[in-house]
C-alpha positions in Angstrom: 58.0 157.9 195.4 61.2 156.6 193.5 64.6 158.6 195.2 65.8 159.0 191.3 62.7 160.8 190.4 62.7 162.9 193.6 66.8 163.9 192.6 65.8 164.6 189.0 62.5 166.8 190.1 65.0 168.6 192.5 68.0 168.9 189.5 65.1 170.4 187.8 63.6 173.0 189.8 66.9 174.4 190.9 68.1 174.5 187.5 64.6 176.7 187.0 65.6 179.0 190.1 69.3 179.3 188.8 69.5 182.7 188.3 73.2 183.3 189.1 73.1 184.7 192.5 73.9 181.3 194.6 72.2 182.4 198.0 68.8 184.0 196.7 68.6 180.6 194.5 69.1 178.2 197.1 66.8 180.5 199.0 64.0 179.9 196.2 64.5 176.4 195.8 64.0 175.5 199.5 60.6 177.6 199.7 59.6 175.5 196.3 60.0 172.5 198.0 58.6 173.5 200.9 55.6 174.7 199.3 54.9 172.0 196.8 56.6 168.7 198.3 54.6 166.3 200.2 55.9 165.5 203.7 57.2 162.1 202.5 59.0 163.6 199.6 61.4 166.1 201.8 61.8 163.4 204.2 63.0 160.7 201.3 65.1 163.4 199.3 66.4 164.3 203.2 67.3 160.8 204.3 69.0 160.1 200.5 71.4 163.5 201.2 72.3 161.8 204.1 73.6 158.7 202.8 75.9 160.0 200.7 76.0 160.2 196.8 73.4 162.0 196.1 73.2 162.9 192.4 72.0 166.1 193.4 73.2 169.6 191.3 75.4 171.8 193.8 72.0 174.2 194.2 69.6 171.7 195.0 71.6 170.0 197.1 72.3 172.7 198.9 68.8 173.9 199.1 67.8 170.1 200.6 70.8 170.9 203.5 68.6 173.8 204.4 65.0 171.8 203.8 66.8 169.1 206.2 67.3 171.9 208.8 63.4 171.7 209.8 63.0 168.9 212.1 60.2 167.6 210.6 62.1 166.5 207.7 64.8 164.7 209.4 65.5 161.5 208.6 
């Protein structure tokens, strides 16, 4: 899958889960992606956080630093 659609789907479900407490929506966003992402899609959204620029909102990006946490995902 295309990194600017994986950024864009992840601007997108956090700004669904923004809900104003920064924690508990970080929190929701990480279990989405767990959930509902393919292996290869937390692995490509992982490995583009870690180059760099990103693109990524503050919550989702945050919410892929704790995604890239599980080993699995490691890029």
């Amino acid at each position: 899958m295309n990194v600017s659609k994986l950024v864009r789907m992840a601007n997108q479900i956090a700004q669904n889960f923004d809900v104003g407490e920064r924690d508990k929506a970080v929190a929701a966003i990480a279990d989405h992606l767990t959930r509902y992402w393919t292996v290869e899609m937390k692995k490509g959204i992982v490995a583009h956080l870690n180059q760099g620029t990103t693109g990524l909102s503050e919550l989702a990006e945050a919410a892929i630093v704790e995604l890239s946490k599980n080993e699995a995902y490691a890029a």
